[in-house]
C-alpha positions in Angstrom: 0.0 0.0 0.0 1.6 3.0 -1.0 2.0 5.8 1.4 0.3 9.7 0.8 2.4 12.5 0.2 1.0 14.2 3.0 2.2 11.6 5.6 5.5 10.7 4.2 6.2 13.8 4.5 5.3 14.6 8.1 7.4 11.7 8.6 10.6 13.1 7.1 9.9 16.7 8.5 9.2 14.9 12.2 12.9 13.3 11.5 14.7 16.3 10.6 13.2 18.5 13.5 14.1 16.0 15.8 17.8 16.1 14.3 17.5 19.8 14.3 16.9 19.6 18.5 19.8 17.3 19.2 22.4 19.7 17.4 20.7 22.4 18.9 22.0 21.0 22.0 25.7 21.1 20.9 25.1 25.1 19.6 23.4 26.1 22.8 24.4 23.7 25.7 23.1 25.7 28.3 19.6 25.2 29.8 18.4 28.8 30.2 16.0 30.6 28.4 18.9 33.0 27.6 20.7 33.4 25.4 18.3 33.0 22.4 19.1 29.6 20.2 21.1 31.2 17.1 19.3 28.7 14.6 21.5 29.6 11.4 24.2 27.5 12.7 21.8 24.9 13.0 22.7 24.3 9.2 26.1 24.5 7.5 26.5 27.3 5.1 23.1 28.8 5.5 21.4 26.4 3.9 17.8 25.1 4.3 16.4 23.7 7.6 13.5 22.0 6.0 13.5 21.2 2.1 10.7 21.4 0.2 8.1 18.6 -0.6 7.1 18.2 -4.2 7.7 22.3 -4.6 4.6 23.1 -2.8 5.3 25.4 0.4 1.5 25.2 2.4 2.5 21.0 2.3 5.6 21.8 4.1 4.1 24.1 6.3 1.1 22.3 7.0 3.9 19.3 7.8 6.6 21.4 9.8 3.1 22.6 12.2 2.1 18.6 12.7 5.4 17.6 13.4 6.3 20.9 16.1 2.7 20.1 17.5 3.7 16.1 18.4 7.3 17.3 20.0 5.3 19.9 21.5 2.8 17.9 23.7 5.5 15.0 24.3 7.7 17.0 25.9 5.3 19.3 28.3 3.4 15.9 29.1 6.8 14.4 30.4 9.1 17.5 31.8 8.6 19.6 34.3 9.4 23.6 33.2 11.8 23.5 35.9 13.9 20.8 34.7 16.9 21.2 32.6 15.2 18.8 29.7 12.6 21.4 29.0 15.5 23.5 27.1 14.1 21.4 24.3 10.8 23.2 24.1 12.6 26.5 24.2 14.7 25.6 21.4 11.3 24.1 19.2 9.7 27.4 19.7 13.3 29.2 18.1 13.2 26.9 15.5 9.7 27.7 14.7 9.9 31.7 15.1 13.1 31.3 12.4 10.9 29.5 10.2 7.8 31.8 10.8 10.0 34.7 9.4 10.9 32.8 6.5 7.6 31.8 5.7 8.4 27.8 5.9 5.5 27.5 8.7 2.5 30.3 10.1 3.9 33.2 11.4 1.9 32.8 14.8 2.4 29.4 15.1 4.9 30.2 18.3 2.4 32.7 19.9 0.0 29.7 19.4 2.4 27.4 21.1 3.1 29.8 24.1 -0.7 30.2 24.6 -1.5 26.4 25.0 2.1 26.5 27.0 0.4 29.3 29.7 -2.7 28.0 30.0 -1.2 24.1 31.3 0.9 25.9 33.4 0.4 27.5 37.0 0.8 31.1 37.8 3.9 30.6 39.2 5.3 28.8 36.1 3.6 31.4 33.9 6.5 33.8 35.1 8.7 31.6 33.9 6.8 31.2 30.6 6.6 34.9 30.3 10.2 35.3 30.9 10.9 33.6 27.7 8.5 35.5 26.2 9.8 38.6 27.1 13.1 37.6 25.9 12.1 37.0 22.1 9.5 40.0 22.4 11.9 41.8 19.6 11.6 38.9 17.3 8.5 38.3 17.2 7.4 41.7 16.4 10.0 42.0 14.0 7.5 41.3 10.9 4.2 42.6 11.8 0.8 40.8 11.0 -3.0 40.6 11.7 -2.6 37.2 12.6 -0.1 37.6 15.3 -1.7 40.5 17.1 -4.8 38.7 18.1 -2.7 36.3 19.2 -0.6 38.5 21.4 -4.0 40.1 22.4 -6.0 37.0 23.6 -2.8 35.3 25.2 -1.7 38.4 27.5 -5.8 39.1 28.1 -6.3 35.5 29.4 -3.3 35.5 31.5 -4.8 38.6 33.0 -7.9 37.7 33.8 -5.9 34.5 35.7 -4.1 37.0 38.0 -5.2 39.1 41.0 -3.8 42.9 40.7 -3.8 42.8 44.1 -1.9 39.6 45.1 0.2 40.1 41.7 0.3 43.7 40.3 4.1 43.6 39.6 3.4 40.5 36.8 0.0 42.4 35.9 2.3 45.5 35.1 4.9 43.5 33.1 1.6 42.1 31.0 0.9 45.0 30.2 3.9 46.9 29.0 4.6 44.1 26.7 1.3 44.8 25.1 2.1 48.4 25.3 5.6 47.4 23.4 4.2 45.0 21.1 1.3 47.2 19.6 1.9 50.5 18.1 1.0 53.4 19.4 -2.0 54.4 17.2 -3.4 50.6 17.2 -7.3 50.7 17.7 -7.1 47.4 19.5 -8.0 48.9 22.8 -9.8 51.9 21.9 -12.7 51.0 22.5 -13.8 53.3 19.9 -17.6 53.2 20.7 -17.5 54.4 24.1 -19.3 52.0 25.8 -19.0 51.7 29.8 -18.1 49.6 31.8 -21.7 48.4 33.5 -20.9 45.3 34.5 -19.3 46.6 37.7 -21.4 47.0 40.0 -20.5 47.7 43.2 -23.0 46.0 46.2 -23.9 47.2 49.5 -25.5 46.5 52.1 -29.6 48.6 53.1 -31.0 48.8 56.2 -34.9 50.7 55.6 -35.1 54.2 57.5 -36.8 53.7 60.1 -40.0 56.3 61.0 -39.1 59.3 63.7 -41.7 58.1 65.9 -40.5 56.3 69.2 -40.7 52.1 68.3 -40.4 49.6 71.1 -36.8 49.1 71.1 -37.3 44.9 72.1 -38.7 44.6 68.3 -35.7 43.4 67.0 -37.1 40.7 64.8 -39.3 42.7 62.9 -38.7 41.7 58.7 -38.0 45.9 58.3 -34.7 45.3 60.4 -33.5 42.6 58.7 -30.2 44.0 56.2 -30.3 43.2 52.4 -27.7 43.1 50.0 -28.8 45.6 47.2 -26.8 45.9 43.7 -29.0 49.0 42.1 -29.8 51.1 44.9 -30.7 54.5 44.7 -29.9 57.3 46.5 -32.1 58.4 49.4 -33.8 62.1 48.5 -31.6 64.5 50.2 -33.9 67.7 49.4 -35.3 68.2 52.8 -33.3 68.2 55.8 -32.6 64.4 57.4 -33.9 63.8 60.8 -30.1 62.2 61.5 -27.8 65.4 60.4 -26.2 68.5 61.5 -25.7 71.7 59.8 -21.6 71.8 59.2 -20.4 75.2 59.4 -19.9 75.7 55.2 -22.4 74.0 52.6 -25.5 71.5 52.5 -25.8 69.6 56.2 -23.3 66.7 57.5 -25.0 63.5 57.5 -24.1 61.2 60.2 -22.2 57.7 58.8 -25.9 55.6 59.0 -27.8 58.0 56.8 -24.9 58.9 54.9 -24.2 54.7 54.0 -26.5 54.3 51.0 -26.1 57.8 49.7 -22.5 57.6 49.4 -22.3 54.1 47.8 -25.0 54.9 45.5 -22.0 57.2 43.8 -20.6 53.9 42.6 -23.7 53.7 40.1 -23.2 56.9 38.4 -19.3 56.4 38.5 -19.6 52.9 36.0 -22.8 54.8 33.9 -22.5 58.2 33.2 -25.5 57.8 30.8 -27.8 57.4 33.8 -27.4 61.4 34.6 -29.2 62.1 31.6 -32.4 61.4 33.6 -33.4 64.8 36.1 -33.7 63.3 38.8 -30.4 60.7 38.9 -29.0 63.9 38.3 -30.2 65.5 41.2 -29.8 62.8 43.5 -26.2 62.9 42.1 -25.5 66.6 42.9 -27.3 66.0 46.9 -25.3 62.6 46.9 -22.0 64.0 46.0 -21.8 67.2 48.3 -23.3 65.3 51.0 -20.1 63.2 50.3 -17.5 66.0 50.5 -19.0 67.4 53.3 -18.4 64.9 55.3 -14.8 64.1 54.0 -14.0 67.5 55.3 -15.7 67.2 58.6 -14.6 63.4 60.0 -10.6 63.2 61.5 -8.3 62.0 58.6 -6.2 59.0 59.1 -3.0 58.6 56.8 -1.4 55.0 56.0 1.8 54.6 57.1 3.0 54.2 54.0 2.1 57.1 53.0 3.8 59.1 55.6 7.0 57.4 55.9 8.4 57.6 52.7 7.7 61.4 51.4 9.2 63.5 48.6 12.8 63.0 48.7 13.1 61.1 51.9 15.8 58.4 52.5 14.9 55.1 54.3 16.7 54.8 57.9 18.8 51.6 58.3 15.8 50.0 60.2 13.5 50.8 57.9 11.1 48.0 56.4 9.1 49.6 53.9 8.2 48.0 50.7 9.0 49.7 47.3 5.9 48.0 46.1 4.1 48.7 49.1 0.6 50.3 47.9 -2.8 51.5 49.2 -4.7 50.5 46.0 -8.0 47.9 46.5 -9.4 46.3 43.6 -12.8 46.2 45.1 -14.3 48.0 48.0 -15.3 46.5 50.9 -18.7 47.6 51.5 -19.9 45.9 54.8 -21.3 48.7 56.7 -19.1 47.9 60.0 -16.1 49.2 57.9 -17.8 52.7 56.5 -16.1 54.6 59.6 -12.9 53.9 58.9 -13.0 53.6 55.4 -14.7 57.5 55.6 -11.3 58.7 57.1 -9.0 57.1 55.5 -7.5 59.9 53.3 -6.6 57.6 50.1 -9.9 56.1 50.2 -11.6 59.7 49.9 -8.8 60.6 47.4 -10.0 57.9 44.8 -13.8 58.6 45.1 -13.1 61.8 44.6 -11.0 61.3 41.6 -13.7 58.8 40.3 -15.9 62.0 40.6 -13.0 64.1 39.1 -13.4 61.7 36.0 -17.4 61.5 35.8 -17.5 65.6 36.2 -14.8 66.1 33.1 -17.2 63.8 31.1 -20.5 66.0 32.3 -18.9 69.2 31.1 -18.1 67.7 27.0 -21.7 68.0 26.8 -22.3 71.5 28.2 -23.8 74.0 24.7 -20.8 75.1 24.6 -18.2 72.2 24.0 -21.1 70.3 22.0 -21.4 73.8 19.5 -17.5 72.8 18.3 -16.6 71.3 15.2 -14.8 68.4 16.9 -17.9 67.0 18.8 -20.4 67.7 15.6 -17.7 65.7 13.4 -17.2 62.9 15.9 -18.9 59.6 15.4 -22.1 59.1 16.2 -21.3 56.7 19.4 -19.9 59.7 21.1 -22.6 62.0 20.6 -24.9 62.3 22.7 -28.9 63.5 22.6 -28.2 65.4 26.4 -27.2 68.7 27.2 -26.1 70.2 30.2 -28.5 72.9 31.4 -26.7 76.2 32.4 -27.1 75.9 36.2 -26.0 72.4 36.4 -22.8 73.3 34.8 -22.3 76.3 37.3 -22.7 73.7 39.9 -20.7 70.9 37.7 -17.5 73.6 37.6 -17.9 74.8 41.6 -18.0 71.2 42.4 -15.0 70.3 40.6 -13.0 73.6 42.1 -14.5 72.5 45.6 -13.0 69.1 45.0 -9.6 70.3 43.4 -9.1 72.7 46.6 -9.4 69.7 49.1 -7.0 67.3 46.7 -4.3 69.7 47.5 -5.1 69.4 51.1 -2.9 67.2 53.3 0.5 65.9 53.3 1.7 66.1 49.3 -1.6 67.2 48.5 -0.2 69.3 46.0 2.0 66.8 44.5 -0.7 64.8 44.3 -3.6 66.9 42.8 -0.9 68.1 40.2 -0.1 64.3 39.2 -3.9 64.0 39.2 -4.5 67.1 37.0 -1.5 65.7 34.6 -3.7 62.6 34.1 -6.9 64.0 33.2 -5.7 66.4 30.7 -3.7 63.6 28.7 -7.0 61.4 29.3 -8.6 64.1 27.0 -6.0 64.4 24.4 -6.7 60.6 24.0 -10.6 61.0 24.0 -9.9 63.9 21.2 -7.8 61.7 19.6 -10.8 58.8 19.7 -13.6 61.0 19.1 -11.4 62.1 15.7 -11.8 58.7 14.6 -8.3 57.3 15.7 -6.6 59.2 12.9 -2.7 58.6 12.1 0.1 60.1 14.4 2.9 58.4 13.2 4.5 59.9 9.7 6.3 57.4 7.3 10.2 57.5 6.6 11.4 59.4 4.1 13.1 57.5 1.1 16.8 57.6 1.6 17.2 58.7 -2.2 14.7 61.6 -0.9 16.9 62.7 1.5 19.9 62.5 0.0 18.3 65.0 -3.2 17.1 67.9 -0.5 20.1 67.5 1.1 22.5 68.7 -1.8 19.7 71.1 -3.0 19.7 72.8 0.6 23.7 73.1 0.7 23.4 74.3 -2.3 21.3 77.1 -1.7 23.1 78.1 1.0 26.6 78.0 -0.1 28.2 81.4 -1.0 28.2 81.9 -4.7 31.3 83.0 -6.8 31.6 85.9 -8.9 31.8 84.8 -12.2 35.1 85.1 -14.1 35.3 87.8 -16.8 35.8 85.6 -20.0 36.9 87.8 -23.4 36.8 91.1 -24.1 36.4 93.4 -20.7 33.2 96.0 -20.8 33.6 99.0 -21.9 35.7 101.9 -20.1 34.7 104.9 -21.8 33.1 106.4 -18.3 36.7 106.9 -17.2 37.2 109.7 -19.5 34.7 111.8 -18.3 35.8 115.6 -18.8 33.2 117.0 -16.1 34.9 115.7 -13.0 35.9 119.1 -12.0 32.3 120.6 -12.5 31.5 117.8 -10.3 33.8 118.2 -7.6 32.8 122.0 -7.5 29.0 121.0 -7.0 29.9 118.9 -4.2 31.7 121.6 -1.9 28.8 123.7 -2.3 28.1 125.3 1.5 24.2 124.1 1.1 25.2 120.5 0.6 27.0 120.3 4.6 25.7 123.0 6.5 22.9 122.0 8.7 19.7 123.6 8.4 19.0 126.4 11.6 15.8 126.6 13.7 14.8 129.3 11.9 14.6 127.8 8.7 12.7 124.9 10.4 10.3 127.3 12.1 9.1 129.1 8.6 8.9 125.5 7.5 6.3 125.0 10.2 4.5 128.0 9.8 4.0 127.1 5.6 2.4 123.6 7.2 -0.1 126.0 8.6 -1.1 127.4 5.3 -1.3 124.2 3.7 -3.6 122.5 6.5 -6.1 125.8 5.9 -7.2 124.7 2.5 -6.8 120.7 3.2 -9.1 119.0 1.3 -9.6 115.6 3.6 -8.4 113.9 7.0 -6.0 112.2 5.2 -3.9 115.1 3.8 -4.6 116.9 7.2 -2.9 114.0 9.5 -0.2 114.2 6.7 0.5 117.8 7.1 0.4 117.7 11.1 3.0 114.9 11.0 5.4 116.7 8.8 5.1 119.6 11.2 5.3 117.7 14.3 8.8 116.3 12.8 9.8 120.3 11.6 9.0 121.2 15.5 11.3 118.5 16.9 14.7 119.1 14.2 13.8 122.8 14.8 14.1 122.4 18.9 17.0 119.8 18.1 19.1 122.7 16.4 18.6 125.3 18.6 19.6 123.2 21.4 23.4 124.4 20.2 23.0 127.6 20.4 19.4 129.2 21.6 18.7 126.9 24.4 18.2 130.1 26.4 15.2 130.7 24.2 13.0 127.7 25.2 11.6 129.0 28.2 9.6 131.2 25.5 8.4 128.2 24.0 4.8 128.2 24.7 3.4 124.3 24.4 1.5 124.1 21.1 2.3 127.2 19.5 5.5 126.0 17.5 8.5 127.9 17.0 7.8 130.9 17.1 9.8 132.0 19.8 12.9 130.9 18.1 12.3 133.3 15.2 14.6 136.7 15.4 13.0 139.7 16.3 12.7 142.2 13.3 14.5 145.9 14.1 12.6 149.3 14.2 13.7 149.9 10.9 12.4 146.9 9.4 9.1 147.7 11.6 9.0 151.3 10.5 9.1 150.3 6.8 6.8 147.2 7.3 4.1 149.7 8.6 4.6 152.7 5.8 1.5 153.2 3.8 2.6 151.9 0.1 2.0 154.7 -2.5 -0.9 154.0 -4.7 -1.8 155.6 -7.8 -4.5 157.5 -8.6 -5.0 155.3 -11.8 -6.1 151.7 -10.7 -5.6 150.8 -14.8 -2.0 151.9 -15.1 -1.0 150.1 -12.0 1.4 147.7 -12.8 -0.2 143.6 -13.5 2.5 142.3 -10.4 1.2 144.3 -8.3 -2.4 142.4 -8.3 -1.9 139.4 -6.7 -4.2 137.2 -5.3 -4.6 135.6 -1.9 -3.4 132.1 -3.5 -0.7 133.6 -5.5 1.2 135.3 -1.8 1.1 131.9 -0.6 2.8 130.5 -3.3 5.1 133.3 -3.2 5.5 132.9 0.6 6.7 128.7 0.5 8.7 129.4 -2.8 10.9 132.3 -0.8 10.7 129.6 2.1 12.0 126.9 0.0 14.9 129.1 -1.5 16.4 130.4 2.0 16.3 126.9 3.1 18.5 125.8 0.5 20.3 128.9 0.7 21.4 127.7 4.1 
């Protein structure tokens, strides 16, 4: 009977693995996970660890993943992971990441294997398993697929939900910074890109029924009423009017004592998995009573601070008889709700600290859906999952913001209180980068590489551009020279040492300047020309004052603010005054009166700036 393909070959591929493990023990002979099996000297010259059957590659692969599968199972069915022996598994999953690269088998065949590998194992040989794992994180990753990241996901998720994060939360924290390395940045994988919350936890708590004010017989113990019940979905009691059991605390609502106070204050829990429930008027209301009832009484009972916490502060070294635990913590992955423990729980200060960051969280969310932050373009182009049909009202987000000031104030209360509401603020704000980021549809961060050919062209082109150019080299007949035999360079010379072209203008001239700018702003035809003229005589006033800083300074105490320079003008003799004020002679015969001497009121003006102009270049 003649033998399939299929089976001969798993037979031959079963024989060479099994070769492929022995000499494996002669490249790596010792029995840790590290270092990693270096499987190209498995095979001399590089060649081939499996050859192919018939040509056809999913027969060899579908062969290589039978015959890994059967050493597999015999050897975690007969060794113990602490033995020595079990080197041989470590070495079959090299062998098999080697040939996952190189396309001989699946790429997540070895993720597969260390899955089935971690859940036959014990928590305390996960570690062990997870070690490894660690180790050959880079390789694995190395060439990227769909395949292999759901692999990675399920595997470190399962092993998760196997360990406590309060028993374990150092092996909790090394899960999940290898998921953290192993997934980009911008992966959607745990996004959760719909926003849904996370209602399954529900927190439950013990209810004992109010009992009526009036005076009961206090032997009737056995009454049903008395009897406590455990109560998942309780609501909070209405807070509106004043309990019978409370006392008016010297700032805000009343202080309700710990009994009344019980159910009110777990009731937060509710609100704190399901934001959605606020949506409703009166959760929302019973809400806003629940939670300053809350703080009120945070503020009021005596705190009480862990010894852990106030040992080791900011900077502090450990004695030599110290015995505190770097790992030492005050976190509890579930509250204990039992009503015997609500006093002390109520003053211990990092028990209020993380309800009132839970409320922190839950008011942040409250106040994306104010008019306000719903009217911007980011929320309207967001997907439809995190849009919601609420808005806030305009009182409840006056109260929403007081609230969270009121709870920000006593964060930074205590010993490193402002350490710690600062580290608390620092959270939040990158929490809504992230939500942006979501709420944008997860777009790319990351930007590709730039081609190396690329780079290299803008490189030249930008020294290039900056490199200093040459002048270029005068190649055959020179320009012409004929400018050098220019007969007028002694006219020119002449011009030059002209007094008017280096002797500074005096006040005076500067002064009839600024008297002309009055003229001109009379008939100004528009603001425009107007602010023109009044800055041109604004900088005549100041070069004016400047020169006759040198030699009239005595002259600006009759500088009246205002009025220009009018001061600095000389004052005319009696001569020039007597022939100013001598009647001129007119003739008797208006026509034979000369045509110059009809001027109008125009023309004077002109004639006034022209002689202006011409003493100032006199000068």
């Amino acid at each position: 009977m003649a033998v399939p393909i299929v089976g001969a070959s798993q037979i031959s591929t079963a024989a060479r693995l099994d070769e492929l493990l022995q000499r494996a023990r002669t490249v790596k002979p010792s029995t840790s996970i590290e270092p990693p099996l270096q499987v190209s000297e498995l095979v001399p010259e590089n060649g081939p660890l499996f050859s192919d059957i018939n040509g056809e590659k999913d027969v060899l692969s579908t062969a290589v993943e039978s015959a890994a599968k059967g050493v597999f199972y015999a050897n975690i069915g007969l060794t113990r992971i602490d033995e020595p022996a079990f080197i041989t598994v470590w070495n079959l999953l090299d062998i098999l990441q080697y040939c996952g690269d190189r396309d001989v088998c699946s790429a997540q065949l070895v993720l597969l294997l260390i899955e089935e590998l971690l859940d036959s194992q014990s928590l305390a040989q996960c570690r062990t398993v997870f070690s490894f794992l660690e180790s050959r994180r880079e390789a694995i990753i190395a060439i990227s697929s769909q395949n292999k990241s759901l692999v990675i996901l399920r595997l470190c998720n399962e092993l998760l939900r196997r360990l406590s994060r309060a028993e374990d939360p150092v092996f909790c924290g090394r899960v999940y910074i290898f998921m953290f390395q192993s997934f980009p940045l911008g992966d959607k994988s745990s996004v959760n890109l719909r926003g849904n919350f996370h209602v399954e936890n529900v927190t439950t708590f013990e209810e004992f029924l109010t009992e009526s004010s009036t005076n009961e017989d206090p032997m009737q113990v056995d009454n049903d009423a008395n009897t406590p019940s455990i109560k998942t979905t309780a609501e909070p009691e209405d807070l509106s009017a004043k309990p019978p059991n409370s006392r008016k605390s010297k700032e805000g609502p009343p202080t309700l004592d710990i009994d009344t106070l019980y159910p009110v204050f777990w009731s937060l829990q509710h609100s704190f998995s399901n934001p959605p429930r606020l949506f409703e008027e009166n959760n929302f209301k019973d809400f806003r009573s629940s939670l300053e009832a809350t703080l009120a009484k945070f503020k009021e009972v005596p705190k009480v601070i862990q010894s852990g916490d106030i040992e080791r502060k900011k900077g502090s070294k450990p004695s030599s008889g110290d015995s505190y635990d770097a790992f030492a913590n005050t976190f509890n992955p579930k509250y204990l709700t039992s009503r015997d423990l609500f006093k002390l729980e109520l003053s211990d200060l990092a028990f209020q600290r993380h309800i009132l960051v839970q409320a922190l969280i839950l008011i942040d969310f409250l106040l994306t859906l104010t008019e306000k932050a719903k009217s911007k373009s980011l929320y309207q182009n967001a997907q439809k999952a995190m849009q919601y049909n609420f808005t806030m009202r305009e009182q409840d987000t006056e109260w929403a913001l007081g609230i969270k000031t009121a709870v920000a104030n006593y964060l930074q209360e205590g010993p490193d209180g402002k350490f710690y509401y600062r580290m608390v603020d620092t959270v939040l704000s990158r929490d809504k980068n992230w939500v942006r980021w979501k709420m944008e549809n997860c777009q790319p961060f990351t930007r590709k590489r730039v081609d190396t050919a690329e780079f290299l062209t803008s490189k030249s082109d930008a020294v290039r551009a900056v490199s200093k150019k040459r002048p270029n080299e005068p190649t055959g007949v020179s320009s012409s020279l004929n400018f050098l035999y220019n007969t007028e360079a002694e006219k020119g010379l002449s011009q030059l040492r002209q007094r008017d072209r280096f002797n500074a203008p005096s006040a005076e001239i500067y002064a009839k300047k600024a008297k002309m700018i009055d003229l001109d702003l009379e008939i100004a035809n528009n603001d425009a020309e107007k602010r023109e003229l009044e800055e041109k005589k604004s900088s005549y006033i100041w070069r004016g004052l400047r020169a006759a800083s040198q030699k009239q300074l005595s002259s600006f105490d009759k500088i009246e603010h205002g009025k220009g320079l009018e001061a600095l003008q000389p004052v005319p003799s009696q001569a020039e005054i007597a022939g100013d004020n001598t009647a001129p002679t007119v003739p008797e015969d208006r026509d034979a009166a000369p045509q110059e001497e009809q001027h109008s009121v125009e023309e004077q003006r002109a004639e006034q700036r022209s002689q202006v102009t011409a003493d100032t270049e006199m000068e």
